[in-house]
C-alpha positions as CSV (number, residue, x, y, z in Angstrom):
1,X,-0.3,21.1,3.0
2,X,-2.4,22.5,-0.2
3,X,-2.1,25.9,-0.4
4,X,-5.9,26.1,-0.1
5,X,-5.4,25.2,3.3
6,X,-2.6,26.8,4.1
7,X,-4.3,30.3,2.6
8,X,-7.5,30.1,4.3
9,X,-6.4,29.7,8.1
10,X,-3.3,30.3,10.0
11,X,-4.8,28.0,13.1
12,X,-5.6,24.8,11.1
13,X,-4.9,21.5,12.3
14,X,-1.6,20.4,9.9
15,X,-0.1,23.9,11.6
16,X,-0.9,23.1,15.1
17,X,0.4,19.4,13.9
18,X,3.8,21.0,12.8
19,X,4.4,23.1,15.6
20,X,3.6,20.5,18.2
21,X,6.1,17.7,16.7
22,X,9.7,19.4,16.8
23,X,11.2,17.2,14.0
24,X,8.6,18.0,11.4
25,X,8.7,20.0,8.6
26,X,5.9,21.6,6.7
27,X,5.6,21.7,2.8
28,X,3.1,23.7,1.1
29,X,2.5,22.8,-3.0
30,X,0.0,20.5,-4.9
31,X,2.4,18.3,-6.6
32,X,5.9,16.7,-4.3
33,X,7.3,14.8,-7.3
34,X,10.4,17.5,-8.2
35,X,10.5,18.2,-4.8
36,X,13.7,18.7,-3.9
37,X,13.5,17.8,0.4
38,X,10.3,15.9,0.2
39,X,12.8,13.4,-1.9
40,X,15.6,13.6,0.3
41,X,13.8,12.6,2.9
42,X,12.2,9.7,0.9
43,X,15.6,9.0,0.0
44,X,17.1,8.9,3.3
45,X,14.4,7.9,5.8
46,X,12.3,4.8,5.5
47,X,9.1,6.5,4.3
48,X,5.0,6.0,4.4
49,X,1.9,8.4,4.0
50,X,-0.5,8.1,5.9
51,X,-3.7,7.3,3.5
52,X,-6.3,5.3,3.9
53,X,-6.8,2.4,1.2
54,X,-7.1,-1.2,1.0
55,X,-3.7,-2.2,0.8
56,X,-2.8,0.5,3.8
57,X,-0.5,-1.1,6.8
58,X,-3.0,-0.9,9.6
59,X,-1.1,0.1,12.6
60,X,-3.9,-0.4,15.4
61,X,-3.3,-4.6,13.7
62,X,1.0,-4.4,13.6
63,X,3.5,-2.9,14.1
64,X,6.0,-1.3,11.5
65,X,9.7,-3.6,11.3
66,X,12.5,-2.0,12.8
67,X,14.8,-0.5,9.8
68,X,18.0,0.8,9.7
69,X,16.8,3.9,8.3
70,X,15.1,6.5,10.1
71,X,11.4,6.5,9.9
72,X,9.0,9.1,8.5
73,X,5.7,9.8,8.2
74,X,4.2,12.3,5.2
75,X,0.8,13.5,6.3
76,X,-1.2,15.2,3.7
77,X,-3.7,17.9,5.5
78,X,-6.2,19.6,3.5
79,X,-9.9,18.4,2.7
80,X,-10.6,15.1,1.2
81,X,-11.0,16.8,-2.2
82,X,-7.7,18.5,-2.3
83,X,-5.7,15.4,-0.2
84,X,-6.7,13.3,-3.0
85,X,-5.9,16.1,-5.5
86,X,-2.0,16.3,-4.0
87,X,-1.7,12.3,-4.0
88,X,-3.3,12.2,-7.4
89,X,-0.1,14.6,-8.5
90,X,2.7,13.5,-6.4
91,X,3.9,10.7,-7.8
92,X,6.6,10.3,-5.5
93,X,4.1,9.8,-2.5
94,X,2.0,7.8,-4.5
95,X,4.8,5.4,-4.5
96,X,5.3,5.2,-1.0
97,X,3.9,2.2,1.3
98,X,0.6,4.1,2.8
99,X,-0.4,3.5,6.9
100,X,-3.6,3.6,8.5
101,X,-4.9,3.0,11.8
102,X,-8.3,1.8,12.9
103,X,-10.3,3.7,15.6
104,X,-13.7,4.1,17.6
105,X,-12.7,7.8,18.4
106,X,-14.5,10.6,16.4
107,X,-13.4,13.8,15.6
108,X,-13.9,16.9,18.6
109,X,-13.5,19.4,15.6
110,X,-17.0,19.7,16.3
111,X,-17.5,23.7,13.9
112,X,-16.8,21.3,10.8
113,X,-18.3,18.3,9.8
114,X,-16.3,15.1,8.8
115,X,-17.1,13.6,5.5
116,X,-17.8,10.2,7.3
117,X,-17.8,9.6,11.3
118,X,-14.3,7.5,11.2
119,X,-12.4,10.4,9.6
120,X,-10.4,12.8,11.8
121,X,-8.5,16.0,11.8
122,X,-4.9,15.9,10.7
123,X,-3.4,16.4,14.6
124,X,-6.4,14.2,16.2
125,X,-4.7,11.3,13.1
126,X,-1.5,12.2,14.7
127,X,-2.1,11.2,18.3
128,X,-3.7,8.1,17.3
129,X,-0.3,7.3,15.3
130,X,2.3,8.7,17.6
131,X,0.3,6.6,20.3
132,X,0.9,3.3,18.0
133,X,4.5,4.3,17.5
134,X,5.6,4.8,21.2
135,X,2.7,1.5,22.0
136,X,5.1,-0.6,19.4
137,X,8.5,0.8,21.0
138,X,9.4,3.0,17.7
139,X,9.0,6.2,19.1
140,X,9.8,7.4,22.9
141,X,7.2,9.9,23.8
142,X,6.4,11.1,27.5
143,X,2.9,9.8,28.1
144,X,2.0,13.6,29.4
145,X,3.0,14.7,25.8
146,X,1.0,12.5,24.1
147,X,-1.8,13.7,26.4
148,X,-1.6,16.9,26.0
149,X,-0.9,16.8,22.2
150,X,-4.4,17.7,21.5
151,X,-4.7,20.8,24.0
152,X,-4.0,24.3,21.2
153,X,-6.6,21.9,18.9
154,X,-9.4,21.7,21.7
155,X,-8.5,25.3,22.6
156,X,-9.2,26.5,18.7
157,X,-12.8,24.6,18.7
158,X,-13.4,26.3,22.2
159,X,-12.6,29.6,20.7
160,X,-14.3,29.0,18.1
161,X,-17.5,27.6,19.4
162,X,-17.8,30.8,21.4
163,X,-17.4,33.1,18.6
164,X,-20.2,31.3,17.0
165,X,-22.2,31.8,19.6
166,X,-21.1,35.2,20.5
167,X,-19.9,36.4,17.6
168,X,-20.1,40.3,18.6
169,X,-18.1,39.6,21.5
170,X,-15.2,38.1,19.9
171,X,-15.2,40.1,16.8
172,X,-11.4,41.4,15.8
173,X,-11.6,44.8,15.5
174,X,-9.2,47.1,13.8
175,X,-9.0,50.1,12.1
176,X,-9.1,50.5,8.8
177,X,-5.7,53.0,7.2
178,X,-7.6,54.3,4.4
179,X,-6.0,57.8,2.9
180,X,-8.8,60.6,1.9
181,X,-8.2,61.3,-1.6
182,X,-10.3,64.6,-2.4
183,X,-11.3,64.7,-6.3
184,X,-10.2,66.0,-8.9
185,X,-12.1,69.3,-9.8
């Protein structure tokens, strides 16, 4: 995740992502190459990003082989500017075989606009792979997981709709703990 990202909200997408998949791990930084797990895992795992070029493995087309390695999956979440920032630095996902998947579905993070109609947020790119992976036998899933994968997403953009159309309603109050400093005479 760019720090960017992970600065501005606490109820982004790549979070709800992370704390919906209970073998992921979250790494916040700009540039992966020194770093010290993301290579592990590269090391140990058979290892893609997901990235969408022209030489991307399109999963909606095939499925990934079987390997005797463990698979994973880097996802870069951030906007397109600073995803392409992050892969531009880390080398070491540069490197890595990138995936893709081909879809009619468009994005229900309707408070932000998509740079282009195809793209999607980082958890609505998740379901759409994690649906390949269980359609392809790689991953074992419960369908009613995979359904409900999307539900603390939806209820963000619900919240969030409303505040923008209520905003009064739904403001966060607090009070402020501001000493009184008399002046100096």
């Amino acid at each position: 995740m760019h720090p960017k990202e992970f600065k501005k909200v606490k109820n982004n997408t790549g979070r709800f992502t992370h704390l919906s998949l209970a073998n992921s791990e979250l790494f916040i930084g700009i540039d992966f190459t020194s770093h010290k797990r993301v290579n592990e895992i590269i090391k140990t795992h058979k290892s893609y990003v997901l990235f969408p070029s022209d030489d991307a493995h399109d999963l909606s087309v095939s499925p990934l082989r079987k390997e005797e390695f463990p698979l994973a999956i880097f996802l870069i979440d951030s906007t397109w500017a600073c995803t392409k920032s992050i892969f531009r630095h880390s080398r070491n996902l540069q490197s890595l075989p990138h995936l893709s998947f081909s879809t009619q579905r468009t994005s229900k993070y309707e408070i932000k606009e998509q740079p282009h109609s195809h793209c999607l947020s980082t958890i609505e790119s998740t379901q759409i792979v994690l649906e390949l992976l269980v359609h392809y036998g790689l991953e074992r899933i419960e369908s009613e997981k995979i359904t409900k994968f999307l539900l603390p997403f939806e209820k963000m953009v619900k919240y969030q709709k409303a505040v923008i159309e209520n905003p009064r309603s739904h403001a966060v109050r607090f009070r402020q703990n501001v000493k009184e400093v008399s002046p100096k005479r």
